[in-house]
KEZASE-227367 format. One line per 5 residues: number of its first residue (from 1); their letters; for each residue x, y, z of C-alpha. Coordinates in steps of 0.1 Angstrom, whole numbers, always signed. Example, Ala and Ser with C-alpha at 12.3 -4.5 7.8 and 13.67 -1.06 7.14 Angstrom:
<vexpas>
1	AS	+123:-45:+78  +137:-11:+71
</vexpas>
This chain:
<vexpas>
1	XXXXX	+704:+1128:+414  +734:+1107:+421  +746:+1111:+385  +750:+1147:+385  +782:+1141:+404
6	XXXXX	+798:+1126:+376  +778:+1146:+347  +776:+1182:+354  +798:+1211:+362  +828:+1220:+346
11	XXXXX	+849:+1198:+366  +833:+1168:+356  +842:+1172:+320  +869:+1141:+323  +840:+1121:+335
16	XXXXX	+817:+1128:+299  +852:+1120:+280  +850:+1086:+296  +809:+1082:+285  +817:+1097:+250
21	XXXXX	+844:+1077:+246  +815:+1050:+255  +796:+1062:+229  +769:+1085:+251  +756:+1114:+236
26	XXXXX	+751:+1145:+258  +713:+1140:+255  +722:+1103:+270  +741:+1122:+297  +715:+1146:+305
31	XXXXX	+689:+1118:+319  +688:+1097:+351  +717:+1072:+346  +701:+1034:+351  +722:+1007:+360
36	XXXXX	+713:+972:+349  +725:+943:+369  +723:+917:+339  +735:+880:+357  +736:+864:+323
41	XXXXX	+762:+839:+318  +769:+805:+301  +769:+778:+325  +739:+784:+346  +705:+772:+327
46	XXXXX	+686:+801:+346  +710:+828:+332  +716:+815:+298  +690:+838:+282  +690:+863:+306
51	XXXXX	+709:+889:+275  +674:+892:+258  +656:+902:+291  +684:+930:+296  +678:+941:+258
56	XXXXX	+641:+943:+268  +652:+966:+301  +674:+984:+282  +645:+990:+251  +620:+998:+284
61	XXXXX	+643:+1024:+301  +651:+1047:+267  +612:+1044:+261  +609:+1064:+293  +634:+1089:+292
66	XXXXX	+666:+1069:+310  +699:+1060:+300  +704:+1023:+304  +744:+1011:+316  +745:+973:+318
71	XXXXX	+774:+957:+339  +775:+918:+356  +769:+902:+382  +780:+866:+392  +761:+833:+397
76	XXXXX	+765:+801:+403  +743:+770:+393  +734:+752:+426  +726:+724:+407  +758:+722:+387
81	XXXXX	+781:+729:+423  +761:+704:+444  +776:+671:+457  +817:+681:+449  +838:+714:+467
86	XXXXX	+817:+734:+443  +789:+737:+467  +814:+750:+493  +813:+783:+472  +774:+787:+466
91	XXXXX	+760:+804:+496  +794:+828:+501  +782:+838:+465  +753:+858:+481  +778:+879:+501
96	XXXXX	+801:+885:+472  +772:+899:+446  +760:+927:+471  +790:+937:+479  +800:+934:+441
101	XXXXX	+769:+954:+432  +769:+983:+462  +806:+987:+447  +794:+994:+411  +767:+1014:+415
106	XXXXX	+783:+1035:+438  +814:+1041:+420  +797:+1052:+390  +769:+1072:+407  +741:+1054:+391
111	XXXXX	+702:+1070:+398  +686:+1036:+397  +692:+998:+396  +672:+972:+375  +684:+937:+383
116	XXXXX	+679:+908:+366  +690:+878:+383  +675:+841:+383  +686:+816:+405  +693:+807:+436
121	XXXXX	+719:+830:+456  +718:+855:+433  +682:+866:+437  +688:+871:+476  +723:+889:+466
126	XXXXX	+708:+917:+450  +683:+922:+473  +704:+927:+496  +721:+953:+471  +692:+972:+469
131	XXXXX	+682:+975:+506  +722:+981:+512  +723:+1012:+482  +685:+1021:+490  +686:+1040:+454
136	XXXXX	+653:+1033:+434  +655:+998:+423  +631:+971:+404  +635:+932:+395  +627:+914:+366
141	XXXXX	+642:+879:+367  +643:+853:+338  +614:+827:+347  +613:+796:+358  +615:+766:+326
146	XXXXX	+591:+747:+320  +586:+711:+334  +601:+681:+313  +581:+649:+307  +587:+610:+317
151	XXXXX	+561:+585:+314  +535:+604:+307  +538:+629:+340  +557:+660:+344  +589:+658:+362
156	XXXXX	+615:+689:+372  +650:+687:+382  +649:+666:+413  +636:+640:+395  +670:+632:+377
161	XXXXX	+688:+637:+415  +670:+607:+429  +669:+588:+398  +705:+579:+402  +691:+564:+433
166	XXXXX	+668:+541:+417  +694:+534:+391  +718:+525:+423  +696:+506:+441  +682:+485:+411
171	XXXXX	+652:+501:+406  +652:+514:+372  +678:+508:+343  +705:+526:+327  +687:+535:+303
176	XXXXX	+656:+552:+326  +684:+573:+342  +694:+587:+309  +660:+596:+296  +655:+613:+331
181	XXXXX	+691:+629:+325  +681:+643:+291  +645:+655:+298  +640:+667:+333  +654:+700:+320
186	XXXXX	+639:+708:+286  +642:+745:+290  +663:+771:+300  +654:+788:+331  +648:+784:+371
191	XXXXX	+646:+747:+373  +604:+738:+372  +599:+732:+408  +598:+756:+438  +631:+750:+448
196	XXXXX	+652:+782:+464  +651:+802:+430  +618:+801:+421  +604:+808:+461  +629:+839:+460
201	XXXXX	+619:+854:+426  +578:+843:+439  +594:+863:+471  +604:+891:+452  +572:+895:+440
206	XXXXX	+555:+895:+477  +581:+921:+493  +571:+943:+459  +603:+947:+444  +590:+925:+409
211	XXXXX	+555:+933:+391  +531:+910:+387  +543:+879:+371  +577:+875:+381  +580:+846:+399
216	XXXXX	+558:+826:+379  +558:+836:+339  +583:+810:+324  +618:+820:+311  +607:+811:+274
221	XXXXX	+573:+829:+273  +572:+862:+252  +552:+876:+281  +586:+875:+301  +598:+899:+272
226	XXXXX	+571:+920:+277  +572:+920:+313  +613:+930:+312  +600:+962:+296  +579:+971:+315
231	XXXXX	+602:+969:+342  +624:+994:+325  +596:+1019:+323  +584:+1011:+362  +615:+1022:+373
236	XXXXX	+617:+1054:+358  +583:+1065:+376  +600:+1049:+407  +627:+1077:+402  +603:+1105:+395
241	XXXXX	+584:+1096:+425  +617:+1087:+446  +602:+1051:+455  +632:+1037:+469  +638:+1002:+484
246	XXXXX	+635:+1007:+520  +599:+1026:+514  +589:+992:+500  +609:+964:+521  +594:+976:+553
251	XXXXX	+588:+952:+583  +552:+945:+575  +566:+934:+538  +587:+908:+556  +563:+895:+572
256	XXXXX	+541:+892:+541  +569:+870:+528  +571:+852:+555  +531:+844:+552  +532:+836:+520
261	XXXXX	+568:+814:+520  +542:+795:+542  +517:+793:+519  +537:+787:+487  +554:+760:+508
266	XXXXX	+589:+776:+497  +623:+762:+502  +637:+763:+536  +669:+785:+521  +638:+813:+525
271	XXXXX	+647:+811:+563  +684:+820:+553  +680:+848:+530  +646:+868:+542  +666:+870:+575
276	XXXXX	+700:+884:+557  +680:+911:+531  +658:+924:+559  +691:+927:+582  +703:+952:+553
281	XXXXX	+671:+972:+557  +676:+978:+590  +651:+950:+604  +660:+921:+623  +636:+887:+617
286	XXXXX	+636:+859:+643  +632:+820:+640  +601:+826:+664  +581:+844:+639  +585:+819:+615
291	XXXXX	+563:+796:+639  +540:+821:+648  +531:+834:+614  +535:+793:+606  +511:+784:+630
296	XXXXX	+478:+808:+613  +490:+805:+578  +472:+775:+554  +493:+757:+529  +473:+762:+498
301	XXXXX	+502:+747:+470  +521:+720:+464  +546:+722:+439  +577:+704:+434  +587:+685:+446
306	XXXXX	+562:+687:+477  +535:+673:+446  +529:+674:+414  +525:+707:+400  +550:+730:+390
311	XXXXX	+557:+766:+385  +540:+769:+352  +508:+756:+367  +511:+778:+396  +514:+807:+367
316	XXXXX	+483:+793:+348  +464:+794:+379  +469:+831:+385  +503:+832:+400  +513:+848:+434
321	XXXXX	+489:+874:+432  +464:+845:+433  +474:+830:+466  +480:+863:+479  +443:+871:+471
326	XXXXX	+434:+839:+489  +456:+842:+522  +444:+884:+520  +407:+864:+527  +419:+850:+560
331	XXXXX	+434:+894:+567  +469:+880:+568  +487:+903:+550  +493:+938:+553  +474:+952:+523
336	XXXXX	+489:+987:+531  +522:+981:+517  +542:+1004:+488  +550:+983:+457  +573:+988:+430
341	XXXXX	+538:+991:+411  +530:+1029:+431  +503:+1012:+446  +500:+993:+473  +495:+956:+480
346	XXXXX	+453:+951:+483  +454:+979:+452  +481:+950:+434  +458:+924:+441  +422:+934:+441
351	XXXXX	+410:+917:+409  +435:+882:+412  +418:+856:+405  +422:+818:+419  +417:+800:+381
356	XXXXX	+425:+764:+394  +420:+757:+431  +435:+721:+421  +468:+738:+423  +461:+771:+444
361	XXXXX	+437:+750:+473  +410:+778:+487  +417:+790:+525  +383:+767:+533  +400:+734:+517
366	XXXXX	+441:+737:+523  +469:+707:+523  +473:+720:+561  +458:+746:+582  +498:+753:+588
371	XXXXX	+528:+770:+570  +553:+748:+543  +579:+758:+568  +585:+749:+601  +616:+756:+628
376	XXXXX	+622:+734:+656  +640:+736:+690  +649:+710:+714  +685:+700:+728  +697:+692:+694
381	XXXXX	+695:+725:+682  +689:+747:+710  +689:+777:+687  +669:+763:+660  +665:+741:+630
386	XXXXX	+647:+742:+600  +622:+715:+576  +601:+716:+546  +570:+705:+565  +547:+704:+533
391	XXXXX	+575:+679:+516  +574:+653:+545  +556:+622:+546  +526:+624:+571  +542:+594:+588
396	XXXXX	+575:+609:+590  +559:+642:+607  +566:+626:+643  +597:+599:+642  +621:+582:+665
401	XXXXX	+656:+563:+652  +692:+556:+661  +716:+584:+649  +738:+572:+621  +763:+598:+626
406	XXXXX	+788:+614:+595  +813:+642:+598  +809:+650:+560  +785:+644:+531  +813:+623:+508
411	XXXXX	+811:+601:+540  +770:+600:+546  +769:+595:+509  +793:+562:+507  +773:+546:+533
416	XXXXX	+734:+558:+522  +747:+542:+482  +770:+510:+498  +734:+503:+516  +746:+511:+548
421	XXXXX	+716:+528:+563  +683:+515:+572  +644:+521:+577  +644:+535:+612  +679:+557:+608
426	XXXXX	+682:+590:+616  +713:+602:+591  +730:+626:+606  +755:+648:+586  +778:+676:+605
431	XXXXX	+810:+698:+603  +789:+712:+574  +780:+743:+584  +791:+783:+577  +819:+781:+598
436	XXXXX	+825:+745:+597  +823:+730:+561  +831:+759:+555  +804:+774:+532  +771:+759:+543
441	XXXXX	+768:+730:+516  +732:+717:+502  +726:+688:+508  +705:+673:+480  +727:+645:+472
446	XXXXX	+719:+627:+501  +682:+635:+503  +678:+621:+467  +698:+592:+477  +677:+581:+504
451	XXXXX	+646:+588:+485  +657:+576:+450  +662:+541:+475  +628:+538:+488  +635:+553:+521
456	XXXXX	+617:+586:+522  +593:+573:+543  +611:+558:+568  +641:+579:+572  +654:+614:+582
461	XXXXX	+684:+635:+577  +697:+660:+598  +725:+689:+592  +741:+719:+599  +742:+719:+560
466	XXXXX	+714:+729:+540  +690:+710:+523  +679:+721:+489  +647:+734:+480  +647:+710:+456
471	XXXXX	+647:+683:+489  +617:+661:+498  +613:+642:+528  +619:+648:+569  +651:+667:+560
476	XXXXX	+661:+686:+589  +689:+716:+580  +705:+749:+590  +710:+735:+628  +727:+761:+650
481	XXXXX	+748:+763:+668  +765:+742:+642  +793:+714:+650  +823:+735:+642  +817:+760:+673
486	XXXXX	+806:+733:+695  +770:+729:+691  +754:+702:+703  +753:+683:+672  +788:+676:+673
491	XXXXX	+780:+658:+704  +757:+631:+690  +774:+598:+690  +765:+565:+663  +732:+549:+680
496	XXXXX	+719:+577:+700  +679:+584:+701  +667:+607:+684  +630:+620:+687  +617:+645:+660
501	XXXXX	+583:+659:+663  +576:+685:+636  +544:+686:+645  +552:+699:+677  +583:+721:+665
506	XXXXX	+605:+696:+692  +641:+676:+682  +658:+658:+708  +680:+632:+713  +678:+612:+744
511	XXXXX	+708:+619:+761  +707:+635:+797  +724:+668:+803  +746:+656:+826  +760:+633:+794
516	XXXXX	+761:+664:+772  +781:+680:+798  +805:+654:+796  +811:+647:+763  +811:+687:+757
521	XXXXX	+840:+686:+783  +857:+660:+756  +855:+676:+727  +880:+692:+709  +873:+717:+676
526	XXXXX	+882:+699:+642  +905:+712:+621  +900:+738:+595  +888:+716:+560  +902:+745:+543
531	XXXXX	+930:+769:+551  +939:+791:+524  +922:+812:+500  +887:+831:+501  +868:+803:+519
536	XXXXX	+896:+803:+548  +887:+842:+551  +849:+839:+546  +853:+814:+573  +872:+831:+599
541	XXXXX	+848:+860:+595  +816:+837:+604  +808:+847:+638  +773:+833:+648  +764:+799:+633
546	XXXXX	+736:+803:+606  +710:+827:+621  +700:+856:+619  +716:+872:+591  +730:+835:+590
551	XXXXX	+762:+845:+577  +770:+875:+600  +804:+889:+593  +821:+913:+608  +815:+952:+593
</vexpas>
């Protein structure tokens, strides 16, 4: 046991001053030491109750013979940083909480991890900690809230993005917007739809890191409470049976997420963060499986804001387990698999039960016979791009329009609300990226802009940015190699064609090679956006675009 570093021998007695003086008793300091990595804090909506799930751990771990240590880790509310220098800092946040986490629970020689995270980088962040440490670990996040109410339907937090659209644009009144504003989020919790929290904690569940239940039981159900407690018993069998991280996050487990991020039609940021916590297990995902597990995998759910359910409906209807019984009809996932359970995958999900095929379609009847996701190549982004297929118009799936062409999103934004772009455009937004912004902004302001206007239909967006999972429409993001190294997207001038074909995985704009080659021989790198301070290093540390393990810094 790592503990016994710190706890036993003679030599260690300075070490049990410091837990007495803790208040530990020597029977305390006699068990496996369990560290829990509580997120709660008082700005994000997701964390703001995650206290009572760590009391639950806490209550769960003594009950089976552990010694609970809580310490933090950071988050940042995606929603709260978007559209402002704020969302310059999200993505970097990832990096920060694993290496936060590895250096706490290896400086105190901790036996086991239980993390409790929520939302949207920090559920990626600590599972990179745990394939990184590769000590026993379990998740329990805090649950998605439930879905607010307008008019009669249920609406989630996107709702109250592209209101400010409408309001904009004429559509709806002051008055509208403010109702939106006040009940779009009526809980705490993951915001409602399957936006980048909710697909990683659903996520967390498929690789078998979370029990049953963790992507989907909302934040303000008692049953999350129970669940939390349960989770601090299951990991003390994980340590008597030595389960640890990298028995369960194998490569088949991947690619079980990467099956069903197709059929949960999760956010794109999936395609950033599978890549980066598989990379610290040792395994190295591509862009081309995506397509290839894309191409035999049904979408069987709509949620927000691809439709109209959300994540409590998904929960009501059995959950992830449900749609991995479905897509485990069609033999598409790896049944073999360890879970944080002790048993494996098919053993997890035997008896799941589809209890509303309105919102989990049956593998005989789904919204499309292909993935959520899809990644496309063509001279635009020779490397790759990346779309929400399941949240695109069918008439946008195949589109053609003059590039309206933006070096930043303050700048895409001024002309999208002074009613500057058009049906047709092609919006293209760049010197966003890793390297480039720096920091790899969302960009759901612009999305909700265009659709809040009436334009979703008949307009598309394309960045070296990110686009929220919260996004709907044909927005295009994560295109590498990204402007600020040259790729070809910095190359696209105001009024080029550009032809998008999700469809067939193609995005192009009509300029010959020989052009490219020119303009490439006149183009010059921008200057650095930011200079000093932890974004300047982060930046200068970015060594290959967004794939991969998107953010690949130097070891």
């Amino acid at each position: 046991m790592n503990s016994e570093a710190i706890m036993q021998g003679a030599q260690n007695a300075p070490h049990r001053a410091l837990f007495s003086a803790l208040g530990y008793t020597k029977e305390e300091m006699s068990r496996p030491l369990v560290g829990i990595v509580c997120s709660q804090n008082e700005i994000v909506p997701g964390h703001m109750e995650l206290d009572r799930i760590a009391d639950a751990v806490k209550l769960g771990v003594a009950m089976a013979g552990g010694t609970p240590v809580v310490f933090p880790a950071i988050a940042v509310c995606d929603g709260i940083a978007m559209g402002h220098q704020g969302m310059k800092y999200s993505l970097v946040t990832r990096d920060l909480i694993a290496d936060s986490t590895e250096a706490m629970a290896m400086a105190h020689g901790f036996d086991a991890l239980v993390m409790i995270p929520n939302c949207d980088k920090n559920v990626p962040g600590l599972l990179m900690a745990a394939a990184r440490l590769n000590i026993p670990t379990i998740f329990v996040s805090g649950g998605p809230m439930l879905a607010g109410t307008v008019d009669g339907c249920k609406v989630s937090f996107s709702a109250a993005s592209e209101a400010v659209g409408a309001y904009l644009s004429g559509k709806i009144s002051a008055e509208k917007m403010q109702e939106f504003e006040e009940k779009t989020c009526p809980t705490c919790g993951s915001c409602s739809g399957m936006y980048t929290a909710n697909s990683m904690n659903c996520l967390t569940e498929v690789l078998g890191m979370g029990l049953c239940g963790n992507g989907t039981i909302p934040a303000v159900y008692s049953e999350r409470i129970r669940l939390a407690k349960h989770a601090g018993m299951q990991i003390m069998e994980l340590v008597r049976k030595n389960i640890r991280p990298r028995d369960i996050m194998t490569e088949s487990a991947f690619r079980n997420a990467l099956t069903m991020d197709m059929a949960l039609g999760c956010s794109t940021n999936s395609m950033l963060h599978l890549p980066a916590i598989a990379h610290e297990a040792g395994i190295e995902l591509n862009m081309d499986m995506a397509n290839e597990i894309s191409d035999r995998t049904p979408n069987l759910c709509h949620l927000a804001p691809a439709g109209p359910h959300h994540m409590e409906d998904l929960y009501e209807a059995g959950g992830v387990y449900a749609v991995m019984h479905e897509i485990s009809k069609l033999g598409l996932l790896d049944e073999s698999c360890m879970t944080c359970t002790g048993k494996t995958v098919g053993e997890n999900i035997q008896s799941s039960k589809n209890k509303n095929p309105d919102v989990i379609r049956p593998v005989e009847n789904p919204y499309s016979k292909t993935g959520g996701i899809a990644v496309l190549r063509g001279n635009l982004a020779p490397d790759s791009c990346v779309v929400k297929r399941s949240a695109v118009a069918p008439e946008m799936l195949c589109h053609s329009g003059p590039a309206r062409v933006f070096d930043s999103e303050e700048d895409a934004m001024a002309a999208i609300n002074g009613d500057q772009i058009h049906d047709g455009d092609v919006v293209v937004i760049r010197y966003e990226g890793p390297k480039g912004g720096p920091g790899m902004r969302e960009m759901l302001n612009p999305t909700s802009a265009i659709m809040g206007r009436g334009l979703g239909s008949t307009v598309a967006l394309i960045t070296d940015g990110r686009f929220s999972g919260a996004t709907r429409g044909a927005a295009i993001g994560h295109v590498s190699p990204e402007a600020a190294v040259g790729g070809n997207i910095a190359l696209v001038e105001e009024g080029d064609i550009i032809d998008i074909d999700i469809m067939a995985n193609t995005i192009n704009v009509r300029v010959s090679d020989e052009e490219l080659a020119k303009r490439r021989a006149a183009w010059t790198p921008k200057e650095p956006r930011i200079k000093t301070g932890y974004l300047a290093r982060y930046a200068s540390l970015v060594t290959s675009g967004n794939r991969g393990a998107i953010l690949e810094v130097k070891k």
